[in-house]
Backbone as a ProteinNet text record, in pm:
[ID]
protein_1_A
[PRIMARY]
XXXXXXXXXXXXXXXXXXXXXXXXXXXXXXXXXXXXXXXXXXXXXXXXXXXXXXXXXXXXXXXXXXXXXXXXX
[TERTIARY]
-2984.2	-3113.4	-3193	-3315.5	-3404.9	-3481.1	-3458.3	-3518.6	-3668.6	-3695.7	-3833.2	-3953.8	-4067.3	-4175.6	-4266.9	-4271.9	-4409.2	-4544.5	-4614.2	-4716	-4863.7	-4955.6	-5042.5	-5112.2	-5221.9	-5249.6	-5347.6	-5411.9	-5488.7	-5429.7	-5324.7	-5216.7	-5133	-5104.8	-5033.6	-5128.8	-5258.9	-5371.8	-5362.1	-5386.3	-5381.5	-5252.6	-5194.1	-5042.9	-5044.7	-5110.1	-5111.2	-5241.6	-5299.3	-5454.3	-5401.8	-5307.2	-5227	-5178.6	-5088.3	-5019.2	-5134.9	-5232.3	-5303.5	-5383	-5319.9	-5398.6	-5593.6	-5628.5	-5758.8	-5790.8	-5881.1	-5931.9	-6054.3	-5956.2	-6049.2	-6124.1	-6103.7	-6158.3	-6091.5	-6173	-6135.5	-6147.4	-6081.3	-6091.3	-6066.6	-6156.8	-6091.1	-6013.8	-5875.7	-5843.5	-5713.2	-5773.5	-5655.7	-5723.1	-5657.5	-5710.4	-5622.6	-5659.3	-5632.1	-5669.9	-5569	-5501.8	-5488.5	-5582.5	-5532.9	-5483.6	-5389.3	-5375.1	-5331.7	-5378.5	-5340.6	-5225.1	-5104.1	-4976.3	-4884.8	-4972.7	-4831.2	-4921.1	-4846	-4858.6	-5003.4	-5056.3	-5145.8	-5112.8	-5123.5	-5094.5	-5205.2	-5124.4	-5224.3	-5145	-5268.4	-5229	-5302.4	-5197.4	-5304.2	-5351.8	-5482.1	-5574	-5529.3	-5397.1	-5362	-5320.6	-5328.7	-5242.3	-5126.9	-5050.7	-4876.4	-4867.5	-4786.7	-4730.2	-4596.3	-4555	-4399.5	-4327.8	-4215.6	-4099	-4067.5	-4059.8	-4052.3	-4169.7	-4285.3	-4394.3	-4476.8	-4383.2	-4367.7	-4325	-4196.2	-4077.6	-4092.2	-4159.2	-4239.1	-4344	-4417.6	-4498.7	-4445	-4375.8	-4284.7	-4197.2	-4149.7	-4090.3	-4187.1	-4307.7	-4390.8	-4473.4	-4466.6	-4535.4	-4387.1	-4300.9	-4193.9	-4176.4	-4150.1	-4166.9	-4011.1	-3952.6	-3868.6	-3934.7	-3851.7	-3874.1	-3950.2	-3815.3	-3858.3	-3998.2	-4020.3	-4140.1	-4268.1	-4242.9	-4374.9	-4366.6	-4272.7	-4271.2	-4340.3	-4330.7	-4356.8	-4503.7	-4547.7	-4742.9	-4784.4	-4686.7	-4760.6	-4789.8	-4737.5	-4766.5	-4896
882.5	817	857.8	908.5	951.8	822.2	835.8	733.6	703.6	582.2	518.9	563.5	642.1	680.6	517.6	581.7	548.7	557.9	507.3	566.2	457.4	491.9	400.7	293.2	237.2	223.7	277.8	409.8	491.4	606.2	668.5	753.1	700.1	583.9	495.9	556	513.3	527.9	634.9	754.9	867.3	924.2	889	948.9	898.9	784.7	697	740.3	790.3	833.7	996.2	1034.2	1198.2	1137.3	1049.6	973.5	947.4	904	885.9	773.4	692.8	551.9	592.5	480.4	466.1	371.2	330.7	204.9	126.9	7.5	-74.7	-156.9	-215.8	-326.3	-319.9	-382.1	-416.8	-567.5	-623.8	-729.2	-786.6	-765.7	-772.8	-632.7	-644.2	-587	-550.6	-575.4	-492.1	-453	-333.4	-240.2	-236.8	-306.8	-283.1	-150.5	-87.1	42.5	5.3	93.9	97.3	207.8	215.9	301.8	300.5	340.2	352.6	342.2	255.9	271	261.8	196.6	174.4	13	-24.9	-158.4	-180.4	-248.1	-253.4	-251.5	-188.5	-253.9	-280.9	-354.4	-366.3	-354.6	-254.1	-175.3	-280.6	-309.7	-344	-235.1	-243.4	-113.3	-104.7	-123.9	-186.9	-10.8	-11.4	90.1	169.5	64.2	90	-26	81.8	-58.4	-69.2	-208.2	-258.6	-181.3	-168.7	-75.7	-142.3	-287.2	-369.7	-369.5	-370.5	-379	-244.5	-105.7	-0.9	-15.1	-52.1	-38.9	-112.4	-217.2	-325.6	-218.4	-145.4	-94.1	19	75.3	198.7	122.9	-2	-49	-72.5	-121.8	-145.5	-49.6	101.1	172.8	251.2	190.1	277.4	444.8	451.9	592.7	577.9	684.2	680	749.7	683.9	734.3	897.9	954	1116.3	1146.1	1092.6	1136.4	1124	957.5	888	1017.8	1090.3	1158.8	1253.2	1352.2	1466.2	1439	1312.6	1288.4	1305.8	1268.4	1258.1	1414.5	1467.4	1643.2	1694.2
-3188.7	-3193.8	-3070.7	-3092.6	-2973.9	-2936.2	-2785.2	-2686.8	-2756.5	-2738.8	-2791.2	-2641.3	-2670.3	-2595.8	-2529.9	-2439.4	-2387.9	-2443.7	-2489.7	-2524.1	-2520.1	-2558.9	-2518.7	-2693.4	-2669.8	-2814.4	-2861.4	-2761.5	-2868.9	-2868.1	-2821.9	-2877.4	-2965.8	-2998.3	-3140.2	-3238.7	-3236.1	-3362.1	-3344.3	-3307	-3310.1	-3440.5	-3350.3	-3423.8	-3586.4	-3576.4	-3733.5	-3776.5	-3733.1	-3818.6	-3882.4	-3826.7	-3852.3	-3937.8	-4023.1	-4082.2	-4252.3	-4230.8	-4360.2	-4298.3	-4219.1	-4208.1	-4072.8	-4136.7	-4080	-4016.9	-3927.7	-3860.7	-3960.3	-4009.7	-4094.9	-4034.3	-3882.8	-3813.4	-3679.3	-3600.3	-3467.4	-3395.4	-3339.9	-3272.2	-3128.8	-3030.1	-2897.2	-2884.5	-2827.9	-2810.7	-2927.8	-2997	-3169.4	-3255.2	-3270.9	-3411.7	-3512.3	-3636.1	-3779.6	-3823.7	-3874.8	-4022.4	-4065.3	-4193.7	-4292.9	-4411.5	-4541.1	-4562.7	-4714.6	-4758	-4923.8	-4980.7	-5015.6	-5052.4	-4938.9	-4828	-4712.6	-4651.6	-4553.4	-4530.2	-4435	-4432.7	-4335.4	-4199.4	-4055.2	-3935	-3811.8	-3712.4	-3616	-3499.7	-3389.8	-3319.6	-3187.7	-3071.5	-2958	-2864.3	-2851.6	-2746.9	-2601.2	-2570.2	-2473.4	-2356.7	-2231.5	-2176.7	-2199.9	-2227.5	-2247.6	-2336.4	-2464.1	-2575.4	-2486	-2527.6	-2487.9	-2645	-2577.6	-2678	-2782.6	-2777.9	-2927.6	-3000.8	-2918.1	-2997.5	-3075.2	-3012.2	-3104.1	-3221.8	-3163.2	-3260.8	-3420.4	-3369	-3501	-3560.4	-3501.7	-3582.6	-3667	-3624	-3658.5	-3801.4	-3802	-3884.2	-4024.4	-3987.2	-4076.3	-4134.4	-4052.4	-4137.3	-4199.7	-4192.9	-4244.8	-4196.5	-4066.8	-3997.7	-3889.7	-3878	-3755	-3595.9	-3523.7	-3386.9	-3378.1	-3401.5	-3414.6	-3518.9	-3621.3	-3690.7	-3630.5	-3560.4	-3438.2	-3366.4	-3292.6	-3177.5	-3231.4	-3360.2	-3380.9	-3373.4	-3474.5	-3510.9	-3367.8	-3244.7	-3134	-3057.5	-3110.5	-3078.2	-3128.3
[MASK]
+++++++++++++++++++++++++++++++++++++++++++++++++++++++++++++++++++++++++

């Protein structure tokens, strides 16, 4: 299993806008995706996500570590 990244939350959207999903809305500081045939998520605009709060998103768009890593290339 490859180590879970660092990353921020507009390199998250990034990586998930490579993915299919889009920015349906914003609030403060969270951005809702969305995406045709996969789950809705929400991303916080934050510096640094915490590693669980990746890891939840990664779960919900149904993606592994390594796939997040590759969108992030």
């Amino acid at each position: 299993m490859t180590a879970r990244p660092l990353v921020s939350g507009k390199q998250c959207v990034s990586a998930l806008e490579r993915l299919g999903y889009a920015i349906s809305r914003t609030k403060g500081s969270h951005i809702r995706l969305t995406c045709e045939g996969r789950s809705p998520v929400t991303v916080p605009n934050h510096a640094e996500l915490d590693r669980g709060t990746l890891m939840s998103i990664l779960r919900t768009v149904k993606i592994s570590t390594d796939e997040f890593i590759s969108l992030l290339k």
